[in-house]
mmCIF file of the N, C-alpha and C atoms, coordinates in Angstrom:
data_MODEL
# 
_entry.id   MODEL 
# 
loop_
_atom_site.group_PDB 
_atom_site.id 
_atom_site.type_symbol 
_atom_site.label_atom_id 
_atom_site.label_alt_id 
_atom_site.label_comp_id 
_atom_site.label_asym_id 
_atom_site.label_entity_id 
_atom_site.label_seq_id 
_atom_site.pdbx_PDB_ins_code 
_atom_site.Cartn_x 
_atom_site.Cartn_y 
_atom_site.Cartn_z 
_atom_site.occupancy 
_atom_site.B_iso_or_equiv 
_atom_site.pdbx_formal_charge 
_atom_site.auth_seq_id 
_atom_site.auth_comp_id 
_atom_site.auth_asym_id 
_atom_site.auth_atom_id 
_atom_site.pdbx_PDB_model_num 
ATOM 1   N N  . UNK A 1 1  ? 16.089  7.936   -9.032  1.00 0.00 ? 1  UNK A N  1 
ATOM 2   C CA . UNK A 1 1  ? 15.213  6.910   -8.518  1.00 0.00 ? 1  UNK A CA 1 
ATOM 3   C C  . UNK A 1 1  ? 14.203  6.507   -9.586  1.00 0.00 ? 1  UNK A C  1 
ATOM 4   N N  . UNK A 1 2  ? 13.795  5.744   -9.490  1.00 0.00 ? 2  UNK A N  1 
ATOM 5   C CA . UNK A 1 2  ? 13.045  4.752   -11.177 1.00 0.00 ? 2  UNK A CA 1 
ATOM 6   C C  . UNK A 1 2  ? 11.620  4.594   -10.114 1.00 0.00 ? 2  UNK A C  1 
ATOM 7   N N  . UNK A 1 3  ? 10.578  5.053   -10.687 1.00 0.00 ? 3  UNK A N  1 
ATOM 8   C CA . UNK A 1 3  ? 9.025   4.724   -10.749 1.00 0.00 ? 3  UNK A CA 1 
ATOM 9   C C  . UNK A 1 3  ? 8.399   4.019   -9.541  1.00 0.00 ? 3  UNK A C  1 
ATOM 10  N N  . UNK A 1 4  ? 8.909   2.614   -9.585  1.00 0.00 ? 4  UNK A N  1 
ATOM 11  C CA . UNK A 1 4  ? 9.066   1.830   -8.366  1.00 0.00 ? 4  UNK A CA 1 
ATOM 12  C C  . UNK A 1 4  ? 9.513   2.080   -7.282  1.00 0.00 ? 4  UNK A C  1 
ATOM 13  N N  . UNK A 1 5  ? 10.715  2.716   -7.049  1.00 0.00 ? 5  UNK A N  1 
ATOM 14  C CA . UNK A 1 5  ? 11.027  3.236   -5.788  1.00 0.00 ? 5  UNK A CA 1 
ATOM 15  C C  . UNK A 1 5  ? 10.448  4.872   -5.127  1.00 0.00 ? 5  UNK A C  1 
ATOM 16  N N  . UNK A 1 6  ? 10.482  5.061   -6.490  1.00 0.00 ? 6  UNK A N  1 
ATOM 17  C CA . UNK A 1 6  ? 9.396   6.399   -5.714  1.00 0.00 ? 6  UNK A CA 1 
ATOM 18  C C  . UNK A 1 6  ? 7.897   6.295   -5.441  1.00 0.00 ? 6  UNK A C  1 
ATOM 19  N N  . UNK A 1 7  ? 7.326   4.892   -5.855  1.00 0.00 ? 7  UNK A N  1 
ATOM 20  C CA . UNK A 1 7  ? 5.941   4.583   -5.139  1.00 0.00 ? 7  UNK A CA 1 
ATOM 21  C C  . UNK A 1 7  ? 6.093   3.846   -3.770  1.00 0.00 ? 7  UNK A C  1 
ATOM 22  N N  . UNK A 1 8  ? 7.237   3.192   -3.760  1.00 0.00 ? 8  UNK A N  1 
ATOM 23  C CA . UNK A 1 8  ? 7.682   2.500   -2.194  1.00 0.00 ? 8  UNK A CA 1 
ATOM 24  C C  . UNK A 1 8  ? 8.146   3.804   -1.403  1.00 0.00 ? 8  UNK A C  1 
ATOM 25  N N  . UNK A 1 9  ? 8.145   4.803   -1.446  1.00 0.00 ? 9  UNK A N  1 
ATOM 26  C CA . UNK A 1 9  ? 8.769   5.904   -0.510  1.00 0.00 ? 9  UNK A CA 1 
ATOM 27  C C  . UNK A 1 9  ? 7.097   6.072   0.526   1.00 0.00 ? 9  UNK A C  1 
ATOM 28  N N  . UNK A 1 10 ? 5.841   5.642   -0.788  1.00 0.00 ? 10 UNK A N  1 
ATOM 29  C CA . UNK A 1 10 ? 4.529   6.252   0.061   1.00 0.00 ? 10 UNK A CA 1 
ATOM 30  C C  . UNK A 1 10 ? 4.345   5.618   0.894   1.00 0.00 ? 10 UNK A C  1 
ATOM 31  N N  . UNK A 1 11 ? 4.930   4.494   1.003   1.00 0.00 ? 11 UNK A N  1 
ATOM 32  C CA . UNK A 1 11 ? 4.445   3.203   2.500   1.00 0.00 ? 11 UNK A CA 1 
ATOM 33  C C  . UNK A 1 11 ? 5.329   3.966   3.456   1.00 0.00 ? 11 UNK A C  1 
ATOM 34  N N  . UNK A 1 12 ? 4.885   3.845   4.606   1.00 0.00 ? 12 UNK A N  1 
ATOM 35  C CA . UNK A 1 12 ? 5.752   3.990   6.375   1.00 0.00 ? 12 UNK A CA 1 
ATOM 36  C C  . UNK A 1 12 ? 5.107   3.370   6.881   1.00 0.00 ? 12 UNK A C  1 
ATOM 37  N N  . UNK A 1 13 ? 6.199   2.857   7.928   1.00 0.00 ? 13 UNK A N  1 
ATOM 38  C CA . UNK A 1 13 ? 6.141   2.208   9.157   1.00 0.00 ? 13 UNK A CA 1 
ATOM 39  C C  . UNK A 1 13 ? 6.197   3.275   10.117  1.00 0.00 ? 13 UNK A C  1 
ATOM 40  N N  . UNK A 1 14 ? 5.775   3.634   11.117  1.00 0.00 ? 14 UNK A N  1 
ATOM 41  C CA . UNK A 1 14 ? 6.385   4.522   12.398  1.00 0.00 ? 14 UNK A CA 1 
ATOM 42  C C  . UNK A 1 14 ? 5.499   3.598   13.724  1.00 0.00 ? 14 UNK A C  1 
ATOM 43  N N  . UNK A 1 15 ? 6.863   3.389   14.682  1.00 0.00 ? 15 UNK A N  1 
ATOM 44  C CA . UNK A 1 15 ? 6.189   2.750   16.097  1.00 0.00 ? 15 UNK A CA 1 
ATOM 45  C C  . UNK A 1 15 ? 4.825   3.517   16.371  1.00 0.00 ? 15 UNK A C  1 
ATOM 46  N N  . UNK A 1 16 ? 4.376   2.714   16.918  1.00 0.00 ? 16 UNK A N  1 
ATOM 47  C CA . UNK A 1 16 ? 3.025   4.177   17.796  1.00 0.00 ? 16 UNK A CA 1 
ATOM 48  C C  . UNK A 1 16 ? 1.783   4.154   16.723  1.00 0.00 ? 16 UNK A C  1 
ATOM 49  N N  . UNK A 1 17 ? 2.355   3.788   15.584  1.00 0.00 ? 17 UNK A N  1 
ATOM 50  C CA . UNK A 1 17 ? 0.946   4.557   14.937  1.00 0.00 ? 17 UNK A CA 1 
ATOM 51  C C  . UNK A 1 17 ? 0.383   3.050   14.041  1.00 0.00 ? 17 UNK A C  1 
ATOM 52  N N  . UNK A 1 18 ? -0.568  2.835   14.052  1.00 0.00 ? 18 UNK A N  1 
ATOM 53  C CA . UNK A 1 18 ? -1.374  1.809   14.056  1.00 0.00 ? 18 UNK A CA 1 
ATOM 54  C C  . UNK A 1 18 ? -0.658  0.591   14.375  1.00 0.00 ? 18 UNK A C  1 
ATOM 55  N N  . UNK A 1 19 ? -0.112  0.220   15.327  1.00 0.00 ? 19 UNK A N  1 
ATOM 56  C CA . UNK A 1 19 ? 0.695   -1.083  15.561  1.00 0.00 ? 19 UNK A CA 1 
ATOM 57  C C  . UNK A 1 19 ? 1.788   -0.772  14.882  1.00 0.00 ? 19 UNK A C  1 
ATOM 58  N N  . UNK A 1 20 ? 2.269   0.102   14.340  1.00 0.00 ? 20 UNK A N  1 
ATOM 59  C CA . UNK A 1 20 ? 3.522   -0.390  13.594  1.00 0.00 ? 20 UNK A CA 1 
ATOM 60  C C  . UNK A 1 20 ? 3.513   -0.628  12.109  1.00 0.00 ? 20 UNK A C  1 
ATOM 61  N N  . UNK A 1 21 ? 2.001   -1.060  11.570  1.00 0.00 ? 21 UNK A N  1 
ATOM 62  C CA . UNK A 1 21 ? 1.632   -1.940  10.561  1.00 0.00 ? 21 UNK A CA 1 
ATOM 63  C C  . UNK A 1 21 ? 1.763   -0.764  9.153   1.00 0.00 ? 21 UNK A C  1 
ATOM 64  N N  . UNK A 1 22 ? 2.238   -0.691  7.939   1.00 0.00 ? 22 UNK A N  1 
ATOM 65  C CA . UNK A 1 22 ? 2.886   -0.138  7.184   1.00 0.00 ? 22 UNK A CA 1 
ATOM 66  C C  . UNK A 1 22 ? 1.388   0.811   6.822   1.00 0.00 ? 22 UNK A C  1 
ATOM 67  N N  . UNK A 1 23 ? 1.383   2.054   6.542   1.00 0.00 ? 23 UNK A N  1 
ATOM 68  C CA . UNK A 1 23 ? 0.690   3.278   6.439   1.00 0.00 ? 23 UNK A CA 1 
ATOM 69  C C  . UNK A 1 23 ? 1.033   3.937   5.151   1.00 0.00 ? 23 UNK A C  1 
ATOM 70  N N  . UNK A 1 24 ? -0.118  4.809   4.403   1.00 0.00 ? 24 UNK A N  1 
ATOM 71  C CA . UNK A 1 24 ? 0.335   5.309   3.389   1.00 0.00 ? 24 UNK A CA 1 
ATOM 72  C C  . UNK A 1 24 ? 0.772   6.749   3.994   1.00 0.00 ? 24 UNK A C  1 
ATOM 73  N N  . UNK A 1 25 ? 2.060   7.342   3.217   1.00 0.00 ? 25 UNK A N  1 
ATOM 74  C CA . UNK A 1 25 ? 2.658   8.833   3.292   1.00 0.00 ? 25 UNK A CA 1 
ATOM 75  C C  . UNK A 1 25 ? 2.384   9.414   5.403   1.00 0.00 ? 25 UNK A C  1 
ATOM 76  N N  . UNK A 1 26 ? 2.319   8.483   6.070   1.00 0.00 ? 26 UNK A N  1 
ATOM 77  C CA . UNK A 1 26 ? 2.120   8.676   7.298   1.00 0.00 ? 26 UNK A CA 1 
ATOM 78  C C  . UNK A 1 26 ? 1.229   8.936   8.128   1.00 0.00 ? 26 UNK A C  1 
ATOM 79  N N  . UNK A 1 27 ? 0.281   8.694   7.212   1.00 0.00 ? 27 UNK A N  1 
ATOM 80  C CA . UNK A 1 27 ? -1.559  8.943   7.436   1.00 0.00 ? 27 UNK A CA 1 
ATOM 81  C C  . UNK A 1 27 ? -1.831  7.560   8.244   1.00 0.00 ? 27 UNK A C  1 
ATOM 82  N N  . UNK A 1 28 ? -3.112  7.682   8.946   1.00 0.00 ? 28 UNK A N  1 
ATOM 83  C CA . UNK A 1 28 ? -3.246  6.345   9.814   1.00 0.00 ? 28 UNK A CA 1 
ATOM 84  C C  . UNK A 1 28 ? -4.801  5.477   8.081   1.00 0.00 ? 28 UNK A C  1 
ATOM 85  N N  . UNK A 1 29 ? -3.880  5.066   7.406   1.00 0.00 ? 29 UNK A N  1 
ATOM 86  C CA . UNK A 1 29 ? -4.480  4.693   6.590   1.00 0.00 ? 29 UNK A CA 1 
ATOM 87  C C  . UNK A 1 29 ? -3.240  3.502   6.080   1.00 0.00 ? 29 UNK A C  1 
ATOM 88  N N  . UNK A 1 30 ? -4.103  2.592   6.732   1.00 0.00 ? 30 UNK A N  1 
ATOM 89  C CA . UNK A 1 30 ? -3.175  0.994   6.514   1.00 0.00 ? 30 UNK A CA 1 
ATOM 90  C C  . UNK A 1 30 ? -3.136  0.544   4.872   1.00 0.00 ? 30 UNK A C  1 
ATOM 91  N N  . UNK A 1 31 ? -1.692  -0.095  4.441   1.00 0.00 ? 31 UNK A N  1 
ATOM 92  C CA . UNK A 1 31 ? -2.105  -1.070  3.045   1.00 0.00 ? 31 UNK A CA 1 
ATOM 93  C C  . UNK A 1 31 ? -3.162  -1.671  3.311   1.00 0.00 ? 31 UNK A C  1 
ATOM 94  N N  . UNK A 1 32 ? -3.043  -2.724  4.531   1.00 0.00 ? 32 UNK A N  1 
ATOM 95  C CA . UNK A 1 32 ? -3.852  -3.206  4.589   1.00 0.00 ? 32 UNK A CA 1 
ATOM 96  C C  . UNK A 1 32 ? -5.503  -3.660  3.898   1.00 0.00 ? 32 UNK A C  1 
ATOM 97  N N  . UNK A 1 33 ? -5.990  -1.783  4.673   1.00 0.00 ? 33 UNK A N  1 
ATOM 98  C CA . UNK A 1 33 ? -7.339  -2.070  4.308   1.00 0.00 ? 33 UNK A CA 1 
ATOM 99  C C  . UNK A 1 33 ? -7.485  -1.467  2.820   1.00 0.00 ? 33 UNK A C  1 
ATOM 100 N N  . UNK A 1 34 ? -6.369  -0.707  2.384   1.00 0.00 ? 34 UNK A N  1 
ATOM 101 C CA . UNK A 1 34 ? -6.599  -0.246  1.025   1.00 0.00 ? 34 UNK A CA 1 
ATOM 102 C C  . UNK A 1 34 ? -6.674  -2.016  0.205   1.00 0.00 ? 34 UNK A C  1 
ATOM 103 N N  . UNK A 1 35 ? -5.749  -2.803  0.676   1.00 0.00 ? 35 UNK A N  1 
ATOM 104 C CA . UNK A 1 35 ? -5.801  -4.278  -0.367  1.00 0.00 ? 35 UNK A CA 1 
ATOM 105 C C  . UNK A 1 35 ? -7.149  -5.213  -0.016  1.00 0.00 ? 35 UNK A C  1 
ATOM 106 N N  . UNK A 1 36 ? -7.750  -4.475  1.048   1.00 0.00 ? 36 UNK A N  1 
ATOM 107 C CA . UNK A 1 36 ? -9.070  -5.495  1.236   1.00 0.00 ? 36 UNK A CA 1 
ATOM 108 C C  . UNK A 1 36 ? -10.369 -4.931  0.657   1.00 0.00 ? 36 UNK A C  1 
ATOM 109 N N  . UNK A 1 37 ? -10.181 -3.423  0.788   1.00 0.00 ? 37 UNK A N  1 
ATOM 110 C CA . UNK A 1 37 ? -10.831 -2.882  -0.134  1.00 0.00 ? 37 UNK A CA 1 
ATOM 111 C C  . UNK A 1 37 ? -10.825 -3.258  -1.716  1.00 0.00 ? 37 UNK A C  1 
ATOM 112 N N  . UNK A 1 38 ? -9.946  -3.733  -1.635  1.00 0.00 ? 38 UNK A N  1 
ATOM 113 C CA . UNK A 1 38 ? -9.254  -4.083  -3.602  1.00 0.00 ? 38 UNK A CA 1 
ATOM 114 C C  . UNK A 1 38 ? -9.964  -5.330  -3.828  1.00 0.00 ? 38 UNK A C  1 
ATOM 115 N N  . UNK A 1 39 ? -9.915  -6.373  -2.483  1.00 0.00 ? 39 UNK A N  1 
ATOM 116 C CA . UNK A 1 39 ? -9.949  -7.631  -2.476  1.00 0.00 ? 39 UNK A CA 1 
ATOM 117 C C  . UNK A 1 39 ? -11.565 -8.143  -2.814  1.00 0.00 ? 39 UNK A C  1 
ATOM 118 N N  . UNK A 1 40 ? -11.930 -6.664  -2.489  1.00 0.00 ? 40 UNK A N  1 
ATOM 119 C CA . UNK A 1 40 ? -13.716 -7.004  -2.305  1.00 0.00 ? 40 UNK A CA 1 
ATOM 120 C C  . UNK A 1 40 ? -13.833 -5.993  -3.501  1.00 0.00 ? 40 UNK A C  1 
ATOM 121 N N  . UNK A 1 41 ? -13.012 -5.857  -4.094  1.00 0.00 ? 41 UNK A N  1 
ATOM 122 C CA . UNK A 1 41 ? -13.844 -5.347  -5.728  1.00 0.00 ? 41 UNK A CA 1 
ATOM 123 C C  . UNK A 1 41 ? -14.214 -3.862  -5.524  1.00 0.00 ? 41 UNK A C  1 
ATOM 124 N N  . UNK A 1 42 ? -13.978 -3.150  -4.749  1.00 0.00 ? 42 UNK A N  1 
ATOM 125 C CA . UNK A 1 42 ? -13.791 -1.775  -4.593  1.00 0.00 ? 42 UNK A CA 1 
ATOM 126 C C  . UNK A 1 42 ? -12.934 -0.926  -5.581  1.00 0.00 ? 42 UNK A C  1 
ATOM 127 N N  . UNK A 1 43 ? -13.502 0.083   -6.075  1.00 0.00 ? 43 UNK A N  1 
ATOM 128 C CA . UNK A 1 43 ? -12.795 0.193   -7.497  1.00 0.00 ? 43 UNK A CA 1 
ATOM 129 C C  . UNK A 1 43 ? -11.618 1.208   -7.085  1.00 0.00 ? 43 UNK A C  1 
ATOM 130 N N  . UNK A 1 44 ? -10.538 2.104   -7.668  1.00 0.00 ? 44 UNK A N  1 
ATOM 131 C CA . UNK A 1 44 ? -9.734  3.095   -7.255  1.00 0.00 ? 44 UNK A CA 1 
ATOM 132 C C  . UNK A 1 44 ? -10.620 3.992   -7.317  1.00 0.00 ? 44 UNK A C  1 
ATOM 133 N N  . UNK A 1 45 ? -11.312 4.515   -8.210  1.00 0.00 ? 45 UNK A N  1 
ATOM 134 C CA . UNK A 1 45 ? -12.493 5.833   -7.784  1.00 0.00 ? 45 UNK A CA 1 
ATOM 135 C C  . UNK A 1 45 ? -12.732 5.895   -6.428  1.00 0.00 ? 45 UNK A C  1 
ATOM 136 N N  . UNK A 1 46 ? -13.479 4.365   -6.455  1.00 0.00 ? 46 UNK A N  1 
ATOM 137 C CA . UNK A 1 46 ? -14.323 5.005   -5.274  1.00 0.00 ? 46 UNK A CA 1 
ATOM 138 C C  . UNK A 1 46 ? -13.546 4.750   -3.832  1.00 0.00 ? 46 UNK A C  1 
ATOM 139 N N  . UNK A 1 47 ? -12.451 4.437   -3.745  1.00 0.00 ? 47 UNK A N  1 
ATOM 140 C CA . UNK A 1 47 ? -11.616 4.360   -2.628  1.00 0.00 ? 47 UNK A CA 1 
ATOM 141 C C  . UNK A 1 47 ? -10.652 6.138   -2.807  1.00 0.00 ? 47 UNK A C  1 
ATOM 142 N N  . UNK A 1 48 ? -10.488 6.522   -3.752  1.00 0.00 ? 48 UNK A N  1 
ATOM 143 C CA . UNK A 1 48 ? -10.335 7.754   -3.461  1.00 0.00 ? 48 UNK A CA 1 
ATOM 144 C C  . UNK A 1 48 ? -11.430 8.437   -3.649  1.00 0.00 ? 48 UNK A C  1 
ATOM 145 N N  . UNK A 1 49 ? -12.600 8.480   -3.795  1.00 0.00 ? 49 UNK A N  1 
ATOM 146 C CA . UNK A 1 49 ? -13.827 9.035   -3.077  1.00 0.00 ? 49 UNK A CA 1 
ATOM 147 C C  . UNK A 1 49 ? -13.948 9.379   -1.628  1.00 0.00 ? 49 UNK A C  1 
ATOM 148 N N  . UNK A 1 50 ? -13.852 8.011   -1.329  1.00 0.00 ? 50 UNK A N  1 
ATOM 149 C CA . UNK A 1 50 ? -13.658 8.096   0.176   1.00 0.00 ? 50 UNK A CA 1 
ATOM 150 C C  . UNK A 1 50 ? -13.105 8.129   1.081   1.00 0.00 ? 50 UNK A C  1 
ATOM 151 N N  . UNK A 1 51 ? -11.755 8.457   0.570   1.00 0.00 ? 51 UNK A N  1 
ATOM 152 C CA . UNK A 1 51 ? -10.534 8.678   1.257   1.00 0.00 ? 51 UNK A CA 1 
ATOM 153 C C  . UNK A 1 51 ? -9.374  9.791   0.424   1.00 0.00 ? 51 UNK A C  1 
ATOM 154 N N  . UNK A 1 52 ? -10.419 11.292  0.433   1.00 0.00 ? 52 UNK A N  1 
ATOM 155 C CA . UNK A 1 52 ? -10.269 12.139  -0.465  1.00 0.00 ? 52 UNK A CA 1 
ATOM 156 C C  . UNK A 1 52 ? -8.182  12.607  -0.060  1.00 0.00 ? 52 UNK A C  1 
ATOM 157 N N  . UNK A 1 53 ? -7.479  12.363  0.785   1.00 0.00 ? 53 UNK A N  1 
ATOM 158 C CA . UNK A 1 53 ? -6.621  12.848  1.006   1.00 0.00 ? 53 UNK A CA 1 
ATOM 159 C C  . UNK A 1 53 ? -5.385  11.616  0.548   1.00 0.00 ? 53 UNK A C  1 
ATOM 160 N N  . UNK A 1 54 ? -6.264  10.032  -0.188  1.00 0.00 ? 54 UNK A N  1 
ATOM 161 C CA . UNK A 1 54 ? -4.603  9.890   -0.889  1.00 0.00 ? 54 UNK A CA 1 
ATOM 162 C C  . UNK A 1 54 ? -4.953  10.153  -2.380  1.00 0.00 ? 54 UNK A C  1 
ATOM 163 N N  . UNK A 1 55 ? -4.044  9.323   -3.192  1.00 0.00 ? 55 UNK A N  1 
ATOM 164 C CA . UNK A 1 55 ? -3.809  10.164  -4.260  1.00 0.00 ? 55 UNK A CA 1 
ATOM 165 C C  . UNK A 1 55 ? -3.589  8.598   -5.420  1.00 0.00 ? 55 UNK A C  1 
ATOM 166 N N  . UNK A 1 56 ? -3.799  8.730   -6.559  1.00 0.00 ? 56 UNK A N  1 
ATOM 167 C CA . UNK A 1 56 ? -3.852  7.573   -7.185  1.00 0.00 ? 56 UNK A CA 1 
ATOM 168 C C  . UNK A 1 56 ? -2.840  6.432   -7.227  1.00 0.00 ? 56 UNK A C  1 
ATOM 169 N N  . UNK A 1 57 ? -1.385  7.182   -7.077  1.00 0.00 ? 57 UNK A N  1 
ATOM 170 C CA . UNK A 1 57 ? -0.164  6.720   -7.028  1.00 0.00 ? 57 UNK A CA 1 
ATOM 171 C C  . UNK A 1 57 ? 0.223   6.122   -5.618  1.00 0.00 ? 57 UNK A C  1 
ATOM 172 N N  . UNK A 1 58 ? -0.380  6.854   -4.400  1.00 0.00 ? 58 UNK A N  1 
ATOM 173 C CA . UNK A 1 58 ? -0.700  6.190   -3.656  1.00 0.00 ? 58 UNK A CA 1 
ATOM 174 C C  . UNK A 1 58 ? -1.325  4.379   -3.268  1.00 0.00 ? 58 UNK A C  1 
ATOM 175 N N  . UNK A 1 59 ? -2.189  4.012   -3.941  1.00 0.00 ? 59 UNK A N  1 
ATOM 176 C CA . UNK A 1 59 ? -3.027  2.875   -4.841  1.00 0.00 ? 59 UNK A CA 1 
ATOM 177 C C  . UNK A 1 59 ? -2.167  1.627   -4.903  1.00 0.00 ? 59 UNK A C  1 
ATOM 178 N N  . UNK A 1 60 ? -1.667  1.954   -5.802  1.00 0.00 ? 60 UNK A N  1 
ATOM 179 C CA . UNK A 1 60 ? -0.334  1.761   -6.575  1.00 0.00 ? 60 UNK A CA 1 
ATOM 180 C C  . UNK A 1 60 ? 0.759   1.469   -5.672  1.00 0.00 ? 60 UNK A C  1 
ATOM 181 N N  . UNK A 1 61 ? 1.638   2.027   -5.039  1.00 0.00 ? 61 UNK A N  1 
ATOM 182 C CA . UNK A 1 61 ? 2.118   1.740   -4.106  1.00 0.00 ? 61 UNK A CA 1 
ATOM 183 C C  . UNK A 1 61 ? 1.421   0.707   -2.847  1.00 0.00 ? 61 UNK A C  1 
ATOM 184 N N  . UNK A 1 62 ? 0.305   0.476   -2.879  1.00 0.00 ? 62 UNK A N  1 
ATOM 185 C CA . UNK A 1 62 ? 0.003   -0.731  -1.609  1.00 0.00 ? 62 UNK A CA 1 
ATOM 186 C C  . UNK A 1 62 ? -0.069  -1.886  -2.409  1.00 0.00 ? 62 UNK A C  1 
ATOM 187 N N  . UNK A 1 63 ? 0.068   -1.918  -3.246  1.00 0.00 ? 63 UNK A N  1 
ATOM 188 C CA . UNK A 1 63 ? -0.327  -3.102  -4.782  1.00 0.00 ? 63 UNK A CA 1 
ATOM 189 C C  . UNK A 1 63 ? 1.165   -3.579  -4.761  1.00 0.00 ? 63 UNK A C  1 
ATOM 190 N N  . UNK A 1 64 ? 2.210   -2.642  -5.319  1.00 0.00 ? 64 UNK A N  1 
ATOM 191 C CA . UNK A 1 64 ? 3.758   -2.789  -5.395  1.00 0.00 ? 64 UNK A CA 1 
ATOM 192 C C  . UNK A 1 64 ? 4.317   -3.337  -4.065  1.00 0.00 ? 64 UNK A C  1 
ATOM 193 N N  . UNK A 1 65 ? 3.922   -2.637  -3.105  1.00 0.00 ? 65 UNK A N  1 
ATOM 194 C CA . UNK A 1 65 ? 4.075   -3.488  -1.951  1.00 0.00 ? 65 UNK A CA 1 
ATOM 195 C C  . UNK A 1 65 ? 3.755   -4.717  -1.169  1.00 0.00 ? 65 UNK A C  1 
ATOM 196 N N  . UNK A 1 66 ? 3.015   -5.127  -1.336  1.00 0.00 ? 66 UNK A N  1 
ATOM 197 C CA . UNK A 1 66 ? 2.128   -6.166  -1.435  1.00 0.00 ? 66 UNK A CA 1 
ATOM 198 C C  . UNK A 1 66 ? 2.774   -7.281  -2.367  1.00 0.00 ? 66 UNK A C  1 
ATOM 199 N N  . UNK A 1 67 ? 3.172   -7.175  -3.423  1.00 0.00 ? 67 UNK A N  1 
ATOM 200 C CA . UNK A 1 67 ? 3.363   -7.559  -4.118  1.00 0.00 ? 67 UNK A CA 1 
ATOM 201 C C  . UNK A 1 67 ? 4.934   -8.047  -3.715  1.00 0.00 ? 67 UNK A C  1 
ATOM 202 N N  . UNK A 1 68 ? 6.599   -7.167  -3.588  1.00 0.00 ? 68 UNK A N  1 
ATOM 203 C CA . UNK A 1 68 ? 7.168   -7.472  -2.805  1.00 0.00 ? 68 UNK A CA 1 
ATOM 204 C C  . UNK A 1 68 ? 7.283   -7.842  -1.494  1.00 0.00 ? 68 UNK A C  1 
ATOM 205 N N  . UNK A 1 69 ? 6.500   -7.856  -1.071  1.00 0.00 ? 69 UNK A N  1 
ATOM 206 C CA . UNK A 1 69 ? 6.279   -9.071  0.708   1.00 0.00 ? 69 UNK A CA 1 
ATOM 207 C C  . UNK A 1 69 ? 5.814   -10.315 0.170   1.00 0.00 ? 69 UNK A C  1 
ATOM 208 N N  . UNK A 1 70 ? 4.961   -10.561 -0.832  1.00 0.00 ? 70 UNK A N  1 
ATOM 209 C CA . UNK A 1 70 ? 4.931   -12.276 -1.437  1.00 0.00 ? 70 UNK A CA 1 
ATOM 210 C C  . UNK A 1 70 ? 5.956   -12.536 -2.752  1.00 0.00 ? 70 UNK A C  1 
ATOM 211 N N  . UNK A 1 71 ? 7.118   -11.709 -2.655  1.00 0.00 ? 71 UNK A N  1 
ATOM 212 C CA . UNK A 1 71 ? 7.973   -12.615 -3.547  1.00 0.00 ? 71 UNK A CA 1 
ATOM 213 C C  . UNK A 1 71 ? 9.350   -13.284 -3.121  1.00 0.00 ? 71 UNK A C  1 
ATOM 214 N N  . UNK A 1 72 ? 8.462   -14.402 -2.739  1.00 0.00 ? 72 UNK A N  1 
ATOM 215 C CA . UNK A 1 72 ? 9.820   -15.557 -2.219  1.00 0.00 ? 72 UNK A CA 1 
ATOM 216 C C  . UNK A 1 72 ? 10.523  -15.693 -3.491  1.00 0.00 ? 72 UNK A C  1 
ATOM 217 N N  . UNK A 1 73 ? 11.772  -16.057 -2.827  1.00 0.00 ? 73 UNK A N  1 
ATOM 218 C CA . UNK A 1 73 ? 12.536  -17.054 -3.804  1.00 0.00 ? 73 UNK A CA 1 
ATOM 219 C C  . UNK A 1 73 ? 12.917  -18.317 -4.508  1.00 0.00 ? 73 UNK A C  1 
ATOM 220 N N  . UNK A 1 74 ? 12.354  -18.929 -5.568  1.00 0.00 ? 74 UNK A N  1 
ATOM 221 C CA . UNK A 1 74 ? 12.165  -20.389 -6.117  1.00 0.00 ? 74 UNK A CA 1 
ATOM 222 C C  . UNK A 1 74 ? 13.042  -21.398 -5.564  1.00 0.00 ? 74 UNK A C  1 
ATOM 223 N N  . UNK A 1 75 ? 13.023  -22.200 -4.624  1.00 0.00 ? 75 UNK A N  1 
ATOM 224 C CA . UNK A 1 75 ? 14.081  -23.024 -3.974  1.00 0.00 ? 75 UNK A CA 1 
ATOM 225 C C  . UNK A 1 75 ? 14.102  -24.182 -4.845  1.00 0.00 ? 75 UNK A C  1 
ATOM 226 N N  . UNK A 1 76 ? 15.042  -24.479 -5.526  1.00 0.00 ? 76 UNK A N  1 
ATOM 227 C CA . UNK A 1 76 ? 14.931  -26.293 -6.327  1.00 0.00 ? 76 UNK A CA 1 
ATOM 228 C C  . UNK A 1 76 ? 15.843  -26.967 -6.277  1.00 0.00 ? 76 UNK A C  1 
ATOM 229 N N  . UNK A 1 77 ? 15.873  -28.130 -5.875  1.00 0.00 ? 77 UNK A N  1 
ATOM 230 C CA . UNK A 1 77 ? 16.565  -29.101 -5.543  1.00 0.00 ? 77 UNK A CA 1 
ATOM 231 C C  . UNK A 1 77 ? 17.554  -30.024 -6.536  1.00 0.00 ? 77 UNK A C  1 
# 
């Protein structure tokens, strides 16, 4: 497995647990708010400061993910 796919293993989905909505390593800790945290200039320190149980690569993986859910495909006519 190559780099990339072993940072996409840290996202889950499981029914039941926050809506459904994709979670890091199965923790009720959404991409979500890790990318809004990002969005508002929150640095990786201090988001693993305060959320001493993920891990840097963790990070990383909501970024990579994120990143594949906005890559459409160039349609041209």
């Amino acid at each position: 497995m190559n780099s990339r796919a072993n940072l996409l293993i840290r996202i889950t989905q499981t029914p039941g647990q926050c809506g459904g909505r994709p979670c890091i390593r199965g923790m009720r800790i959404r991409v979500s708010d890790i990318l809004e945290m990002l969005a508002e200039n929150v640095s990786f320190s201090e988001i693993l400061e305060d959320f001493p149980d993920l891990e840097f690569e963790d990070i990383q993986a909501c970024l990579l993910f994120a990143a594949r859910r906005t890559d459409f495909p160039r349609l041209t006519a």
